[in-house]
C-alpha positions in Angstrom: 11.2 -89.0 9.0 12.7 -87.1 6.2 8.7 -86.2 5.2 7.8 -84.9 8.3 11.1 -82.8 8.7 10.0 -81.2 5.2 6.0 -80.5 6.9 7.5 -79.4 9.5 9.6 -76.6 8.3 7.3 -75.6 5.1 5.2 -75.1 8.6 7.4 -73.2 10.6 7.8 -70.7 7.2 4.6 -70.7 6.9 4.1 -69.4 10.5 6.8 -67.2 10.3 6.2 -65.3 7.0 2.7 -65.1 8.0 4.0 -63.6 11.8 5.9 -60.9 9.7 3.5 -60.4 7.2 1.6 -59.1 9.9 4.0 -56.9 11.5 4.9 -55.3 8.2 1.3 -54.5 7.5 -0.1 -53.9 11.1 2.9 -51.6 12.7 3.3 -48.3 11.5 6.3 -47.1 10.9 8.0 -43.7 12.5 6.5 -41.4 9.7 3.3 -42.5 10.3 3.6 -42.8 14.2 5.4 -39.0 13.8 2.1 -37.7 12.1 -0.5 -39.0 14.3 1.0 -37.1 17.6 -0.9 -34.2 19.0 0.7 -30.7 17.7 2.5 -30.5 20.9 4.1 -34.0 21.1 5.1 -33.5 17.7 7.0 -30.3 18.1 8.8 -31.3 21.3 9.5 -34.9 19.9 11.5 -32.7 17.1 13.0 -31.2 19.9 14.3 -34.1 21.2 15.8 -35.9 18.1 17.2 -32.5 17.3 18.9 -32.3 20.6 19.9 -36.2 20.2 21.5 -35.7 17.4 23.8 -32.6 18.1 24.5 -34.7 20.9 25.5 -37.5 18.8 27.9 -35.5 16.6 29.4 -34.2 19.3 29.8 -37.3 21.0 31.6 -38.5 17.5 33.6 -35.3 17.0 34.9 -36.3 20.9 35.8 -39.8 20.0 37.7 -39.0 16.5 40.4 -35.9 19.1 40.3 -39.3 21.4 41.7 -41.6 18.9 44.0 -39.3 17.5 45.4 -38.2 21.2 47.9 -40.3 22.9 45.8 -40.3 25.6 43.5 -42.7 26.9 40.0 -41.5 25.7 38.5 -41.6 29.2 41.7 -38.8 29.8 41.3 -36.6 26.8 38.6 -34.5 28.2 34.7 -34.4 29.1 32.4 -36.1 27.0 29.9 -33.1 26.2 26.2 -34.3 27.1 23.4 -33.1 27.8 21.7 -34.7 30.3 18.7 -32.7 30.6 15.2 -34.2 30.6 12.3 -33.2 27.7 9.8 -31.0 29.3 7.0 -33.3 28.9 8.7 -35.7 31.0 9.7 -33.0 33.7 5.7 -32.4 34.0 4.9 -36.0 34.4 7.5 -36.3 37.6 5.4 -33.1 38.6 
């Protein structure tokens, strides 16, 4: 029994490193996914992460006047989003 447990798992390993072996090498990662958009996508998928991540800051510049208020954080004001759709998905719902 103690033989085939051993197989079994230098198996599983096997299967496994192999599984992310692939991955690794076949899946590019955001670099390379950034560079192979058209132009366009490109420049409004900048726009977006831009716009994510102002949004993100001030999400956490929110949350740090929350936890120093007395107040519960859903009373210490409005948490400022933007909510507004990328263009390219505005013309799709077209």
């Amino acid at each position: 029994m103690g033989i085939s447990v051993a197989r079994a798992l230098v198996y599983a390993t096997g299967i496994i490193g192999t599984g992310y072996g692939l991955m690794k090498f076949t899946v590019p990662d955001e670099e390379q996914m950034r560079q192979r958009l058209d132009p366009h996508l490109r420049e409004e998928y900048d726009k977006v992460k831009a716009r994510n991540q102002q949004q993100h800051k001030a999400l956490m510049e929110h949350m740090k006047t929350a936890a120093l208020s007395d107040k519960p954080a859903w009373q210490s004001g409005s948490i400022p989003l933007n909510n507004e759709k990328p263009a390219i998905v505005k013309e799709e719902q077209k």
